[in-house]
C-alpha positions as CSV (number, residue, x, y, z in Angstrom):
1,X,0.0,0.0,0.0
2,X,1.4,3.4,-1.1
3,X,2.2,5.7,1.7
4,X,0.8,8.4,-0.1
5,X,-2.8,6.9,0.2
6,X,-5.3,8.6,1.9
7,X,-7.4,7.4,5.3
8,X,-9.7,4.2,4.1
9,X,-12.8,7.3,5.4
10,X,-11.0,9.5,3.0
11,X,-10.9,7.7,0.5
12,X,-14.8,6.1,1.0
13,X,-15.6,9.9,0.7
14,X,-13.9,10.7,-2.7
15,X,-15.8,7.8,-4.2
16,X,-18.7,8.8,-2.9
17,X,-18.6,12.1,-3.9
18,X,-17.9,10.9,-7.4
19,X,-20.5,8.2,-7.7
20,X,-23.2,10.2,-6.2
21,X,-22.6,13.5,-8.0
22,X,-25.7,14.6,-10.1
23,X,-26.8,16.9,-12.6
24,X,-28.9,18.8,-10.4
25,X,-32.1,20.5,-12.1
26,X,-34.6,20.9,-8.9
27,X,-33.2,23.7,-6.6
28,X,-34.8,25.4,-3.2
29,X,-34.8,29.0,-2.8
30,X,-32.5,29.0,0.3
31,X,-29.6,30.8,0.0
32,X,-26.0,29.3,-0.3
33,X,-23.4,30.7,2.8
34,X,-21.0,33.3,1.2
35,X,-17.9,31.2,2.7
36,X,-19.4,28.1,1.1
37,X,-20.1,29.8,-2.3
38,X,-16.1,30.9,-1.4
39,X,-15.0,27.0,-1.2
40,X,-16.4,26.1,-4.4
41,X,-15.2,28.5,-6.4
42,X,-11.7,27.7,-4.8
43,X,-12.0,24.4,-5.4
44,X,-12.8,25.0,-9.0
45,X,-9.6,27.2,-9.6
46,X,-7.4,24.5,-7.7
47,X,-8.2,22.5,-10.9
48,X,-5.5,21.1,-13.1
49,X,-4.8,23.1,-16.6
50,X,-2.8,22.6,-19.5
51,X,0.3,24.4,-18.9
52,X,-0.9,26.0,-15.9
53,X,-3.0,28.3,-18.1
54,X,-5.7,28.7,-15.6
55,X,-8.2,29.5,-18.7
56,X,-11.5,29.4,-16.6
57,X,-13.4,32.6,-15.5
58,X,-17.1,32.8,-13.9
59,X,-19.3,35.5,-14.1
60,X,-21.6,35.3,-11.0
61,X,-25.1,36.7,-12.4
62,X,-26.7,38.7,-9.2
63,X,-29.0,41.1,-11.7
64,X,-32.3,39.8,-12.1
65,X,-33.7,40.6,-15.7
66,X,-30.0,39.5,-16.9
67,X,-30.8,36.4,-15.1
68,X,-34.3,36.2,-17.1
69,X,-32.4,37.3,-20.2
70,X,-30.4,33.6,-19.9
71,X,-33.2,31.8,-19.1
72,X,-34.7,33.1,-22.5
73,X,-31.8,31.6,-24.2
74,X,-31.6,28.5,-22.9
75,X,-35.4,28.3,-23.4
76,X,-34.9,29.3,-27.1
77,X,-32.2,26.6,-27.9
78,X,-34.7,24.2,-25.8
79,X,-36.7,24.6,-28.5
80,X,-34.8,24.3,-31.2
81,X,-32.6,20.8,-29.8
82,X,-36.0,19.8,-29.5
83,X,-36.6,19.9,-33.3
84,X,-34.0,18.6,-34.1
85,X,-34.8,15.6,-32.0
86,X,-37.4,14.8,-34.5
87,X,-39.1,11.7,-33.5
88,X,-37.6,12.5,-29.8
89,X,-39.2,15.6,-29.4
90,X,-42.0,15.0,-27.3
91,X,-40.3,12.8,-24.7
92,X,-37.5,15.8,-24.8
93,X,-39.8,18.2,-24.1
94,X,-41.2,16.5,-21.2
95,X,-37.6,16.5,-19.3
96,X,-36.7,19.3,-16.9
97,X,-33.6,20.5,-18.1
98,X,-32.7,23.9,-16.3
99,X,-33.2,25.3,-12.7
100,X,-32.1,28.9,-13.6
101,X,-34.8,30.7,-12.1
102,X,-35.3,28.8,-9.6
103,X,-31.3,28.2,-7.9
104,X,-30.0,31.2,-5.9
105,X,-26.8,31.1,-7.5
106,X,-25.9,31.5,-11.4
107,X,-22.2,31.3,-12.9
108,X,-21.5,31.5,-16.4
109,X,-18.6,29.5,-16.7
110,X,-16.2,30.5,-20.1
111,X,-12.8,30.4,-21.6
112,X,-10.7,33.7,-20.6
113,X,-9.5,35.7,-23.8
114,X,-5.8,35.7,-25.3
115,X,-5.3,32.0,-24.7
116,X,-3.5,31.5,-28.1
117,X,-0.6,33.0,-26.0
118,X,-0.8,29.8,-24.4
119,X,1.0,27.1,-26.7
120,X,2.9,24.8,-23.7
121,X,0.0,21.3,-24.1
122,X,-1.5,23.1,-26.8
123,X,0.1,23.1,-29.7
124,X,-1.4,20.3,-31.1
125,X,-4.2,19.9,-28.9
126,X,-5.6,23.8,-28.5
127,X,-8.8,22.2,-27.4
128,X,-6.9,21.6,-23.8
129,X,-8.1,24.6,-22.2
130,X,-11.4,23.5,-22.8
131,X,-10.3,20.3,-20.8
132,X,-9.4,22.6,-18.3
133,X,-12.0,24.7,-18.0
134,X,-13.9,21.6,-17.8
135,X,-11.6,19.8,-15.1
136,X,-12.5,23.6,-12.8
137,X,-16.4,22.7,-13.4
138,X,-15.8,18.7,-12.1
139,X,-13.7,20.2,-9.1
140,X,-16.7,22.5,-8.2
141,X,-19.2,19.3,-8.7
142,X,-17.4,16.9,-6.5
143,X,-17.5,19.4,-3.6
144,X,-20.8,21.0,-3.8
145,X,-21.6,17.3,-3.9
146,X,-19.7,16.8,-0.7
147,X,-21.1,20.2,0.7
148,X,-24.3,19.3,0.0
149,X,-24.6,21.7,-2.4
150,X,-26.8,20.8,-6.4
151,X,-25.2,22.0,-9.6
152,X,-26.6,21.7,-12.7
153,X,-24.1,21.9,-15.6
154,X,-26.6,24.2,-18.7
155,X,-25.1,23.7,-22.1
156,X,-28.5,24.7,-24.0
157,X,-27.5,28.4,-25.7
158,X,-26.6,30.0,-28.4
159,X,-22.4,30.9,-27.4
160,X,-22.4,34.3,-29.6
161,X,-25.6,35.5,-28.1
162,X,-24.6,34.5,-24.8
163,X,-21.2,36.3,-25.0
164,X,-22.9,39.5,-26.1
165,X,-24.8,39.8,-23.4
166,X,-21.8,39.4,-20.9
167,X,-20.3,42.2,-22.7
168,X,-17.6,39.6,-22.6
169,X,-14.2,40.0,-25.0
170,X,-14.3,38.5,-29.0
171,X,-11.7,35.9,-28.1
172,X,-13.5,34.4,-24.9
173,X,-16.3,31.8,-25.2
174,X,-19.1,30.8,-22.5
175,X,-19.5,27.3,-22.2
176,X,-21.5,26.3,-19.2
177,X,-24.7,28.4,-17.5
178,X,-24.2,26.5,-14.2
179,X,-27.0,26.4,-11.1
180,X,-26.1,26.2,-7.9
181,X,-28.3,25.6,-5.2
182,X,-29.6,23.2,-1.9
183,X,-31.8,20.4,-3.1
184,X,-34.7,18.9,-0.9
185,X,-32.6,15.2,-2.3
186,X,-30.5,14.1,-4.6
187,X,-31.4,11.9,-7.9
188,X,-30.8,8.4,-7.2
189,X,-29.7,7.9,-10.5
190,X,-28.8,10.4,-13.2
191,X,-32.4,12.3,-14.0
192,X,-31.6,11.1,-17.5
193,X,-31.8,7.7,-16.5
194,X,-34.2,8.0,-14.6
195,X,-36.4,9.5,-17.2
196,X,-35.4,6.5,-19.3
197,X,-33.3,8.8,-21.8
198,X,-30.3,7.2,-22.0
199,X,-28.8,4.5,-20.2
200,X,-25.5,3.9,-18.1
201,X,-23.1,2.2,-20.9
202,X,-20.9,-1.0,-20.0
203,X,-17.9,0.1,-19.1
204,X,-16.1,-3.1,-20.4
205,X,-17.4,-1.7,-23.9
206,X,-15.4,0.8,-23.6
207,X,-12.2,-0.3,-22.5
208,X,-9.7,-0.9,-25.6
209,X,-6.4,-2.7,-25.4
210,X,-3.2,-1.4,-27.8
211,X,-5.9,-1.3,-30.6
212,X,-9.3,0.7,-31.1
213,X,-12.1,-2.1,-30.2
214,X,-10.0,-4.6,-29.1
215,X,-11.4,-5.5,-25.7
216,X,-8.9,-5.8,-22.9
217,X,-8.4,-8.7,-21.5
């Protein structure tokens, strides 16, 4: 056993924080302590990053009718996925899939501006400091979970639009609306699971050996 390892408790409560993480979409109105709001955001910006780029910025959204303004975006592009669901888009329809009027807490969570700067990890891969951005978002997840705390992770919106209405520089990009809030109780399973959306794949289906589909023995 490494010497590095963590406490059995410790480590019971990483995995539990991982496997009972949801994507939170039914919020109360109570408000989340400002030194808690505090540890999740420091959590997020502990995250690992390509290069130690650090890309991620969050634009907490306190104004009201700017808050409404999202909420018609992501309400807009509901629509639309929804068509474009086709033979889907009733039973998509019929899924909750936002709390932003309803969670105390909104954070926009984008890519800063200038990253091209940033070539150390990204010169063939420049996509990495989306892997970051999204490594700050997982950080935050785990603890809220730990905390208590929902988040819903909102990808339904139109970037540009979104963007202009952050008054936010041409070289950044949004990329999450995220919801943060208490929850009266957690989804036993993933709501899209639950709903019978999708299912949990085998995870031996997805485990390769030296060779794309060759299962690993």
């Amino acid at each position: 056993m490494s010497k590095n390892r963590y406490s059995d408790a410790e480590c019971a409560a990483i995995y539990r924080a991982i496997y009972q993480r949801r994507d939170m979409r039914h919020f109360l109105p109570d408000p989340i302590a400002p030194e808690l709001f505090l540890r999740l955001l420091n959590a997020a910006h502990h995250a690992p990053s390509v290069g130690f780029m650090q890309p991620w910025r969050f634009v907490r959204i306190s104004c009201p009718d700017l808050r409404t303004a999202i909420h018609g975006l992501v309400e807009q592009e509901r629509l639309l996925t929804a068509q474009a669901l086709n033979e889907r888009e009733d039973e998509f329809m019929k899924l909750k899939v936002e709390g932003i009027l309803e969670c105390p807490i909104v954070l926009v969570a984008a890519l800063c501006e200038q990253r091209n700067q940033h070539v150390f990890g990204r010169r063939t891969l420049p996509e990495m400091d989306l892997a970051s951005l999204a490594c700050a978002i997982q950080n935050m997840w785990l603890v809220a979970r730990a905390e208590g705390i929902g988040l819903g992770w909102v990808s339904m919106f139109d970037p540009v639009a979104l963007k202009t209405l952050l008054h936010m520089p041409e070289d950044s990009q949004p990329f999450a609306v995220l919801c943060l809030g208490h929850v009266a109780e957690f989804y036993d399973k993933p709501m899209l699971e639950q709903q019978q959306w999708a299912e949990r794949k085998d995870f031996n289906d997805l485990l390769f050996e030296n060779v794309w589909n060759m299962p690993c023995r």
